[in-house]
C-alpha positions in Angstrom: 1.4 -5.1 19.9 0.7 -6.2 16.1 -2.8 -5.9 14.6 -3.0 -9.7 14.8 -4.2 -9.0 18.2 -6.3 -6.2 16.9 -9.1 -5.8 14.0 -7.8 -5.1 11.1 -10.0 -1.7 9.7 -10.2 -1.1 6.1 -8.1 2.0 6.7 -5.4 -0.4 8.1 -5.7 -2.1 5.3 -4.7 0.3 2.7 -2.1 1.4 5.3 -0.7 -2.2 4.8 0.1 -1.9 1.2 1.3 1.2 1.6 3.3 0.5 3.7 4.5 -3.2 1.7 4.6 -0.9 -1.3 7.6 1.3 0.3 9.4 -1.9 2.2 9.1 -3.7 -0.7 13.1 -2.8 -2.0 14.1 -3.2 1.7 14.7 0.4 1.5 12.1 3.3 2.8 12.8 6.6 1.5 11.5 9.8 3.0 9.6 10.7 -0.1 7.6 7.2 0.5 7.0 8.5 3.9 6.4 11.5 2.9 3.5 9.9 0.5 1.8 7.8 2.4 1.1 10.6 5.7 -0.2 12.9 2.6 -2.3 10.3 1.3 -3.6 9.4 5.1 -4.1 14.0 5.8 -5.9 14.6 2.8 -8.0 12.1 1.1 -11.8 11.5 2.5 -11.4 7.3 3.5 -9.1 8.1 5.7 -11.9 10.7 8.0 -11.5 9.7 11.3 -8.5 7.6 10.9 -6.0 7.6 14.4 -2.7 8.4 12.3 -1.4 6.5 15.1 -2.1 3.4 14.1 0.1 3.4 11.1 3.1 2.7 13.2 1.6 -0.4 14.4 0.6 -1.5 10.9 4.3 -0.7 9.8 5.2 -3.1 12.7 3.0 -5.5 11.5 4.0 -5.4 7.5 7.6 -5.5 8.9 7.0 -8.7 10.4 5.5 -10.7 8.2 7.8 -9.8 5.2 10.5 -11.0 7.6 8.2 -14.8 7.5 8.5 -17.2 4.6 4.9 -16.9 3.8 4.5 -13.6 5.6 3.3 -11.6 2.0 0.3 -14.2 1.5 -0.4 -13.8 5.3 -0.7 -9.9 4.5 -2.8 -9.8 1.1 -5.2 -12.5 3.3 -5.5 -9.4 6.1 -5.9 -7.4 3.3 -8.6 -9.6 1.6 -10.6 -9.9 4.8 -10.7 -6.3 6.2 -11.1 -4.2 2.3 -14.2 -4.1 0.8 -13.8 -5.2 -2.9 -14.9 -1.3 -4.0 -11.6 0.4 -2.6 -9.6 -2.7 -4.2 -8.8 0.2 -7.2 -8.0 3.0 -4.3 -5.5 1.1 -2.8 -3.7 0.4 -5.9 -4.0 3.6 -6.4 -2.2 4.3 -3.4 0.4 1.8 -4.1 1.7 2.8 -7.3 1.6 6.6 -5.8 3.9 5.6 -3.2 6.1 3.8 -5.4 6.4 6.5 -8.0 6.7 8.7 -5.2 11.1 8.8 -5.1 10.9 9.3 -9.1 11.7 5.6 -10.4 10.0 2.0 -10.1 12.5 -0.6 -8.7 12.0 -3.7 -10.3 11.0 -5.4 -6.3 8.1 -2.6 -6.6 7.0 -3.4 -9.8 6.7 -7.1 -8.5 4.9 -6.2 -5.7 2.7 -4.1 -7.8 2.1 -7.1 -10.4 1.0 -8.8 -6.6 -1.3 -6.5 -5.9 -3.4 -6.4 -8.7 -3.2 -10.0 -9.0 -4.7 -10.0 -5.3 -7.1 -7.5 -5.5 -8.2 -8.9 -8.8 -7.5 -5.2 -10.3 -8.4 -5.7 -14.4 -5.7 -5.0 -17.0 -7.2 -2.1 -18.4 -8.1 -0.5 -15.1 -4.5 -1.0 -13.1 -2.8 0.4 -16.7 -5.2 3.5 -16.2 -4.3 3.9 -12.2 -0.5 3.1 -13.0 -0.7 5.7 -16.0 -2.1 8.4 -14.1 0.4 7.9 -10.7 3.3 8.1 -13.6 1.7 11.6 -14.7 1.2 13.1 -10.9 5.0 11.7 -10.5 6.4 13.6 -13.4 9.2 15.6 -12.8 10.7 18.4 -15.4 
């Protein structure tokens, strides 16, 4: 069952672009796992959140990248179910997820360009997110 069948919750939402975040180099490392069940355990808008349902977001994600217009079909779920004041928390997510295996593939970088073209994330503001996921990334 995809979530085009089902209501697509905020939570799902930033599950989504997670989730595209990770795919988005055709390639999901552990660490990205790893990242995104963190993210979904510990921070407060995901309360209450059935940690089941990510596997049928992945599904979903999955799927559309595999459709020629399956990305724009994604950031319109995204658009509709995420209320414009977590557009910053799920960038947030996104660029911890792909700083999470200690480099930025150019396909993530892309996507990440995507993003905060879709969730109309300002300059200034996605330099400050992407600057701090960098420093949390760091390694010695």
């Amino acid at each position: 069952m995809t979530l085009n069948a089902l209501p697509l919750t905020a939570q799902d939402s930033l599950v989504a672009i997670m989730i595209a975040v990770s795919a988005s180099d055709e390639t999901i490392r552990t660490s990205e796992l790893m990242t995104i069940q963190r993210i979904v355990n510990h921070l407060p808008v995901f309360a209450g959140y059935d940690d089941d349902r990510i596997a049928v977001v992945a599904q979903t994600v999955f799927d559309l990248l595999e459709e020629v217009d399956g990305l724009d079909a994604l950031f319109g779920l995204v658009r509709d179910a995420l209320p414009e004041k977590l557009s910053e928390t799920a960038y947030a997510m996104a660029c911890d997820v792909a700083a999470a295996d200690g480099k930025l593939k150019e396909s993530e970088l892309r996507l990440l360009e995507e993003i905060r073209y879709e969730l109309n994330i300002d300059r200034l503001h996605g330099a400050a997110i992407e600057r701090g996921a960098r420093a949390r990334h760091m390694t010695l």
